[in-house]
Backbone as numpy.savetxt, mean C-alpha at the origin, in Angstrom:
# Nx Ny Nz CAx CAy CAz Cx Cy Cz
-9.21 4.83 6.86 -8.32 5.55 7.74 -9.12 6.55 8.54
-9.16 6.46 9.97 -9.87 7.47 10.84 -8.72 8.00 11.38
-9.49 8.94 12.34 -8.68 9.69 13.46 -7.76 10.43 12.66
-6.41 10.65 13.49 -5.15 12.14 12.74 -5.33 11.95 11.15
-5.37 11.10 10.48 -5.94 10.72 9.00 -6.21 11.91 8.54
-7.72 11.85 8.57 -8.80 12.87 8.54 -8.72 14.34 9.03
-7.70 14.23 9.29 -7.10 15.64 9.58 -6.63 16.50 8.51
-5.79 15.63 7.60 -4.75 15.76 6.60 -6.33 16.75 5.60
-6.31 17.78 5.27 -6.62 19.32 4.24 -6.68 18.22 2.88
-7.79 18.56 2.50 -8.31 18.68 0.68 -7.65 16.92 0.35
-7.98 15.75 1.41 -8.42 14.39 1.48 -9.28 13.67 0.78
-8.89 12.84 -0.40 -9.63 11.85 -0.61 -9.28 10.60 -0.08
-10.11 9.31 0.06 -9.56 8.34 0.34 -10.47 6.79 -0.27
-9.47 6.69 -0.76 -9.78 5.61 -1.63 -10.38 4.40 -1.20
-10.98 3.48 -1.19 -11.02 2.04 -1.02 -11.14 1.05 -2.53
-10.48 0.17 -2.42 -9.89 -0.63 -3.35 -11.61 -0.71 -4.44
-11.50 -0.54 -5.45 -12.82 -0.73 -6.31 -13.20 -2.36 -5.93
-14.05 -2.72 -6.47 -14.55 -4.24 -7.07 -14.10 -4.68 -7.53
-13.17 -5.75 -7.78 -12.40 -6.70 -8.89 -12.95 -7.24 -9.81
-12.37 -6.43 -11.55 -12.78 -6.73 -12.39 -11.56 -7.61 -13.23
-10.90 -8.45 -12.72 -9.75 -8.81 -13.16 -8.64 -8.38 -13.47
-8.06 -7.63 -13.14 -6.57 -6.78 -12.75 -5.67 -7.99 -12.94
-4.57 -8.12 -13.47 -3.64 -8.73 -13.09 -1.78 -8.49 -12.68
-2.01 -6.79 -12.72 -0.69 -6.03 -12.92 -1.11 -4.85 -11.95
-0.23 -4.59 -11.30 -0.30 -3.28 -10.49 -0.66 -2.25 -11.33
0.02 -2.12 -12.58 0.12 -1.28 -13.66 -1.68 -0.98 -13.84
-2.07 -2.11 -14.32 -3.52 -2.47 -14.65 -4.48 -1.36 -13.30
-4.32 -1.90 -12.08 -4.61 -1.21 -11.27 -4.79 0.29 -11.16
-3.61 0.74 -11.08 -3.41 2.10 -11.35 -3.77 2.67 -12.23
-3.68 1.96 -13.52 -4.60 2.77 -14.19 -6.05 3.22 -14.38
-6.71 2.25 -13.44 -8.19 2.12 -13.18 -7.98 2.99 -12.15
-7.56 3.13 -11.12 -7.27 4.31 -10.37 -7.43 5.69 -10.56
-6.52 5.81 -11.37 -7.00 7.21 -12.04 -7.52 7.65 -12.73
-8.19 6.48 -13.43 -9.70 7.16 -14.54 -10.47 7.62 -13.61
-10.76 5.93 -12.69 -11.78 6.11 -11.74 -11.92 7.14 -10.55
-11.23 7.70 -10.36 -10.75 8.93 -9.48 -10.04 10.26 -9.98
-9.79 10.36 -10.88 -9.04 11.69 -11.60 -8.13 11.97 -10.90
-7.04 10.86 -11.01 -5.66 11.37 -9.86 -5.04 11.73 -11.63
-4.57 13.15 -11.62 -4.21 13.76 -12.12 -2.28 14.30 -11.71
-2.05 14.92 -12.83 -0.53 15.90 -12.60 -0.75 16.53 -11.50
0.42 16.97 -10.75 0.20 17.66 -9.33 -0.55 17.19 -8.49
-0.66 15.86 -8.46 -1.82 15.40 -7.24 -0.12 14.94 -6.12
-0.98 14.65 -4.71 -0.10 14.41 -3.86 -0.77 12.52 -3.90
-0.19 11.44 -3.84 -0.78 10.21 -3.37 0.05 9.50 -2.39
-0.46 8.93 -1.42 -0.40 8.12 -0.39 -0.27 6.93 -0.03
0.48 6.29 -0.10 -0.38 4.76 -0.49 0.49 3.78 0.71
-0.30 2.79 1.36 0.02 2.25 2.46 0.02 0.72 1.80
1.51 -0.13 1.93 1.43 -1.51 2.11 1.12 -1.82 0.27
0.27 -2.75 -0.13 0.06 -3.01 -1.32 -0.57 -1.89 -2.36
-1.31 -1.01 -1.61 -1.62 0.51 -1.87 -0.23 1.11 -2.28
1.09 1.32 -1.53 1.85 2.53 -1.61 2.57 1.51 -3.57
2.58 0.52 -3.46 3.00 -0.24 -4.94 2.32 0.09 -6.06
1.27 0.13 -5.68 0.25 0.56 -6.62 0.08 1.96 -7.03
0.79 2.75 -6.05 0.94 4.26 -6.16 2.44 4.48 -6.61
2.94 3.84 -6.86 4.69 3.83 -7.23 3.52 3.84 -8.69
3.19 2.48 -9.11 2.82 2.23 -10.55 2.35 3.55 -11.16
1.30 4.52 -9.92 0.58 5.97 -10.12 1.74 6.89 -10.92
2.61 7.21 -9.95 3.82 8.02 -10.04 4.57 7.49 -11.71
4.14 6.47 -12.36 4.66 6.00 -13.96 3.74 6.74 -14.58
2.24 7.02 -14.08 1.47 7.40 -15.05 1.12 8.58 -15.29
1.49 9.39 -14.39 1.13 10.76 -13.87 1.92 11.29 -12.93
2.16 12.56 -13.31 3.59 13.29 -12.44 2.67 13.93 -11.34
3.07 13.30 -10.36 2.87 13.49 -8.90 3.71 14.40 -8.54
3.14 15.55 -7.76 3.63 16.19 -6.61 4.73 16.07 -5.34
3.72 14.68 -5.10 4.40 13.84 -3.95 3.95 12.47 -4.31
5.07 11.61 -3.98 4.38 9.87 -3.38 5.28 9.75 -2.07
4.05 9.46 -1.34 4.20 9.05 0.01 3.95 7.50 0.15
4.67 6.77 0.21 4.70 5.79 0.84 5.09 5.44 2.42
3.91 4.40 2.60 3.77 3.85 4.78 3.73 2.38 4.30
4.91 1.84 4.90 4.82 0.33 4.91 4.56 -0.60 3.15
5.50 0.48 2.63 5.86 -0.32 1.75 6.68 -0.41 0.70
6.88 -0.97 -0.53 7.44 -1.36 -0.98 8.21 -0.92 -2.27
9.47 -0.51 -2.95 9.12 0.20 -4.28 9.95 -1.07 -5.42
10.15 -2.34 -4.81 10.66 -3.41 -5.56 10.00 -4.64 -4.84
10.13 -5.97 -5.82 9.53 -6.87 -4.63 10.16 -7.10 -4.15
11.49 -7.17 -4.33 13.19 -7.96 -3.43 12.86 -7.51 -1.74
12.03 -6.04 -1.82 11.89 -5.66 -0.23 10.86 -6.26 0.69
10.07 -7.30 -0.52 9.19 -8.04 0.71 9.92 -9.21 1.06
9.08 -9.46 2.37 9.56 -10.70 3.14 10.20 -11.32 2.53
10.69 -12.85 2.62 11.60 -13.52 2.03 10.98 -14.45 1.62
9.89 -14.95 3.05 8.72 -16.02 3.54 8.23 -15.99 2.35
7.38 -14.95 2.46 6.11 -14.56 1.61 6.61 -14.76 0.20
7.45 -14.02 -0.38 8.04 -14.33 -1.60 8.32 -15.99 -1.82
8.58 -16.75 -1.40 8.65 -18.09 -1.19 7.31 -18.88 -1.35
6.10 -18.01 -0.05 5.00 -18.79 -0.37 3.78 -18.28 -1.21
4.58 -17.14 -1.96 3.53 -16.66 -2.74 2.84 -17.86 -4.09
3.85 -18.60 -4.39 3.04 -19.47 -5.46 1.98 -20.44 -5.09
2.02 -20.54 -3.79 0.96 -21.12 -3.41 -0.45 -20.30 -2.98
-0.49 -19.12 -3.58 -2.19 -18.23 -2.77 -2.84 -19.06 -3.64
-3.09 -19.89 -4.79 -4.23 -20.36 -5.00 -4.76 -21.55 -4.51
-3.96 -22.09 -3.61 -4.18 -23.27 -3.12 -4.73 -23.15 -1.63
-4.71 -21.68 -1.09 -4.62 -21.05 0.11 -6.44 -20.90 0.34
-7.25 -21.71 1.46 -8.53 -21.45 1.33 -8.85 -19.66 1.39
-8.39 -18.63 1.09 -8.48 -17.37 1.51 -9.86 -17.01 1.83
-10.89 -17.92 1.52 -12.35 -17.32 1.91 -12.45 -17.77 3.59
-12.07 -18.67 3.64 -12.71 -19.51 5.21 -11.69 -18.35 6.36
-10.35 -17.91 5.16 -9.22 -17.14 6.71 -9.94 -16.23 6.94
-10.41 -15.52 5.88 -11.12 -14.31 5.65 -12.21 -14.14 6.65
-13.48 -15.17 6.88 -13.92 -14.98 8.03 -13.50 -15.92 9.34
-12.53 -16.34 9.41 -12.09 -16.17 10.60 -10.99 -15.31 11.10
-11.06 -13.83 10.72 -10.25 -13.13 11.49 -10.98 -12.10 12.54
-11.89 -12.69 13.47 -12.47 -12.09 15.01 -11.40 -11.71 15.52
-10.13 -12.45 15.64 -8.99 -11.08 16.41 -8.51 -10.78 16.04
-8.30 -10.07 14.84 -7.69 -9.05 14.23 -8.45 -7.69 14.60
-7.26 -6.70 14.75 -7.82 -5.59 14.90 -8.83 -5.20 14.62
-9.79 -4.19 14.58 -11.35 -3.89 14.16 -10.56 -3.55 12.84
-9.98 -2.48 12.51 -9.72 -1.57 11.37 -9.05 -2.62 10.48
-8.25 -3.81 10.63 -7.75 -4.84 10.26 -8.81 -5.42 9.54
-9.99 -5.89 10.57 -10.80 -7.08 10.17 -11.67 -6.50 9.36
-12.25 -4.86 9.38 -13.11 -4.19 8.31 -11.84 -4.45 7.14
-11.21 -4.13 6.78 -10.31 -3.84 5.19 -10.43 -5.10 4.90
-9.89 -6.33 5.48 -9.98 -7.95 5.35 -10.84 -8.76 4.97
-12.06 -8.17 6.13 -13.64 -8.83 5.81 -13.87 -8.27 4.53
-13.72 -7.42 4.01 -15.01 -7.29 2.65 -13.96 -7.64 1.54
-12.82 -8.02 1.39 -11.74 -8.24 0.40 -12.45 -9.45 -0.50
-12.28 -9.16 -1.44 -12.62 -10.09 -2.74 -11.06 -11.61 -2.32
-11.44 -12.47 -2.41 -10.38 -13.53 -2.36 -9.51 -13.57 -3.60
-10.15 -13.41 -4.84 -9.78 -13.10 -6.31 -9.32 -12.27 -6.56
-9.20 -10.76 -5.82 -8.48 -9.41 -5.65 -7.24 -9.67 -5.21
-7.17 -10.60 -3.84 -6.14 -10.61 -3.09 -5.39 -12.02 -3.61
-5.46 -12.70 -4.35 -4.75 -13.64 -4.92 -3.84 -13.48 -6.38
-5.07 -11.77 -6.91 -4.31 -11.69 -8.11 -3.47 -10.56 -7.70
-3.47 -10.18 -6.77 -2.64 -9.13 -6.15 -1.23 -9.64 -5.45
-1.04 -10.67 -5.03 -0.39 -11.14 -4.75 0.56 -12.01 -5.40
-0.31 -12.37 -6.51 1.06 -12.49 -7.87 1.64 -11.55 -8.62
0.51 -10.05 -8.58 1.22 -9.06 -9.55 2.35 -9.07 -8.80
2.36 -8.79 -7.13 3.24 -7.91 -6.68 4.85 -9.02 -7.24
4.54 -10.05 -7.40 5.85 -10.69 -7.78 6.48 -10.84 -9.32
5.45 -9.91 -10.02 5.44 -9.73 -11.25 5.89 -8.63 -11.59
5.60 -7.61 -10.22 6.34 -6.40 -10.68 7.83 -5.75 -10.78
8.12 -4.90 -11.89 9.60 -4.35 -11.94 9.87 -3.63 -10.96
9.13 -3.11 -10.38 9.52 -1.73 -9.51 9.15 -0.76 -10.06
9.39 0.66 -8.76 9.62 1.53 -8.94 10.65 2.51 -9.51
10.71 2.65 -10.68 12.34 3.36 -11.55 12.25 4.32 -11.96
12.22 5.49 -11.46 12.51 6.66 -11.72 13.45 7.41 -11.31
14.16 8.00 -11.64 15.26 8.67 -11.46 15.17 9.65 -11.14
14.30 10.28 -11.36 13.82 11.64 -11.30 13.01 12.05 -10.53
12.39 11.21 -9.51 11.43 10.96 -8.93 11.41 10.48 -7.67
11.87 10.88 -6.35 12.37 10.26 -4.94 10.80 9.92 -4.19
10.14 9.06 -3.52 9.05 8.63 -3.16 9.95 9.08 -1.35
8.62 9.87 -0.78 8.92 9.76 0.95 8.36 8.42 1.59
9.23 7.63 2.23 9.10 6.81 2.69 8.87 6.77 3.94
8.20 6.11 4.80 7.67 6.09 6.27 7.43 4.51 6.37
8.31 3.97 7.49 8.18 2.59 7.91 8.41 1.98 9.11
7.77 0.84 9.36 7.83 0.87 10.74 9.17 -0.50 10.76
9.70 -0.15 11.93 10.96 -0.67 12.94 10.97 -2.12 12.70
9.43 -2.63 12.91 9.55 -3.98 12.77 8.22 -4.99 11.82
8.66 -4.08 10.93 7.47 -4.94 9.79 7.74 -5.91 9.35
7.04 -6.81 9.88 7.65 -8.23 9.20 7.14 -8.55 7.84
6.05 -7.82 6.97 5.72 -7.97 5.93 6.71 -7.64 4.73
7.24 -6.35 5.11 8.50 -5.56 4.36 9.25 -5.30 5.45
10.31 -6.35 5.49 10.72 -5.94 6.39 12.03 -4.35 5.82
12.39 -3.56 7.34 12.89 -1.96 7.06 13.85 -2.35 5.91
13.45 -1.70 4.79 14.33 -1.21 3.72 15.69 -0.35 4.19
16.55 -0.18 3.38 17.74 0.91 3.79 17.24 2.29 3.23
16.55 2.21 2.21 16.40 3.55 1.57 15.01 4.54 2.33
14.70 4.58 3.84 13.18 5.00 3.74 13.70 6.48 4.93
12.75 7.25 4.78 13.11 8.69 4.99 12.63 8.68 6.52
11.83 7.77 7.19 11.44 8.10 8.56 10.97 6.77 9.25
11.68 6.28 10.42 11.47 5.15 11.24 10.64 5.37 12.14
9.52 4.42 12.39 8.98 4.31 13.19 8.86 3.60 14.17
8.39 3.33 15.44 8.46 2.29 16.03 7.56 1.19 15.54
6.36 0.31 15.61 5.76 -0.90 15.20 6.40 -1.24 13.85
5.27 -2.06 13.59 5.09 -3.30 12.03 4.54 -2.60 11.08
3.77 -3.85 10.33 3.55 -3.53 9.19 2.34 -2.38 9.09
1.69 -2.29 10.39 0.09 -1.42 10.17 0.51 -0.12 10.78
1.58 0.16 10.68 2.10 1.49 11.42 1.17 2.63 11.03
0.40 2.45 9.67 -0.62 3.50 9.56 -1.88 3.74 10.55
-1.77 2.85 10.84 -2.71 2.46 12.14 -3.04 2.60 13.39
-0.98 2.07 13.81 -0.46 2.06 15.16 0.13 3.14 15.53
0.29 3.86 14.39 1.25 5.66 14.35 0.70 6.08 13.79
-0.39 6.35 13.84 -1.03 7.63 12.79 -0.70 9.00 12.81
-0.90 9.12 14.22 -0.66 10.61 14.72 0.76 10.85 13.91
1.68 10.07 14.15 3.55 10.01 14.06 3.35 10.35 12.35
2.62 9.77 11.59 2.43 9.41 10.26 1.95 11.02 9.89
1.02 11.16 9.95 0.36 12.50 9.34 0.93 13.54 10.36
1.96 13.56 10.95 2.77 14.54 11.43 3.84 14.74 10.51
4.79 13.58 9.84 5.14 13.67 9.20 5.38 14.75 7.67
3.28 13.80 7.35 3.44 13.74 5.69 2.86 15.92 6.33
2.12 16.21 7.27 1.78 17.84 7.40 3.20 18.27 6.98
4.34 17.97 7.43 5.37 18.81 7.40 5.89 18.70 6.23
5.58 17.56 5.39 6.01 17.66 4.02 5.44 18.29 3.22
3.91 18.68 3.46 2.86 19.14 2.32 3.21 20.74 2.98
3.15 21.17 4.44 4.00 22.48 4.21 4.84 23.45 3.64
């Protein structure tokens, strides 16, 4: 995440570790926060398969805040498609798509290009493995864009945006205008 991002006061930012066989969001998250000391009172962020994985955070450790951008806190809210063709990612060449994405955005094709195929295949079954997000006690700020066809707009999310699914991307500025006024 560049630009208004990097704006956001006392910032870490994660990139997905190395895949050591994860097979649960749960699993994830918890490597998360060894590997990073996301602790009680932390604020976390999490965009798209990130903000799921930070729902799982918010089970393990009482967060401050969870901010979720473009995504999800059940699977029922992804696509319909995708849920449909998820049993097929292992049959899916994911190495050959992987380098052919030259037009995908730059910031797209960096997160994409270095993705483990085995990350993103076992990631893509947790997410259909997972219960959700259930806390009661616990409201996640939501930020989503207008026309994400990945998730597509939930009813429950606290701020519309205009684009899709990379609204972290395409709205940044809109995004960390937001989450400033929440951490205020």
């Amino acid at each position: 995440y560049q630009g208004a991002w990097r704006e956001l006061p006392d910032c870490c930012f994660l990139d997905w570790p190395d895949y050591t066989g994860e097979q649960r969001l749960s699993e994830m998250a918890e490597r998360l926060c060894s590997e990073h000391s996301i602790n009680d009172g932390d604020v976390v962020i999490g965009t798209s398969l990130g903000g799921m994985v930070a729902c799982e955070i918010a089970t393990q450790v009482r967060l401050e805040h969870l901010i979720l951008v473009s995504s999800a806190v059940e699977k029922q809210e992804i696509s319909r498609i995708l849920a449909l063709l998820h049993p097929l990612v292992d049959y899916i060449p994911l190495k050959g798509i992987l380098k052919m994405i030259g037009k995908f955005p730059q910031e797209l094709r960096q997160m994409l290009g270095s993705s483990d195929p085995e990350f993103i295949r076992a990631m893509s079954k947790a997410i259909f493995r997972w219960d959700g997000f259930c806390s009661s006690d616990f409201k996640p700020l939501r930020i989503h864009g207008q026309n994400d066809q990945i998730i597509p707009l939930p009813n429950a999310v606290d701020h519309v945006l205009p684009g899709g699914h990379l609204i972290a991307l395409s709205e940044a500025d809109a995004c960390v205008e937001i989450i400033s006024s929440v951490m205020s």
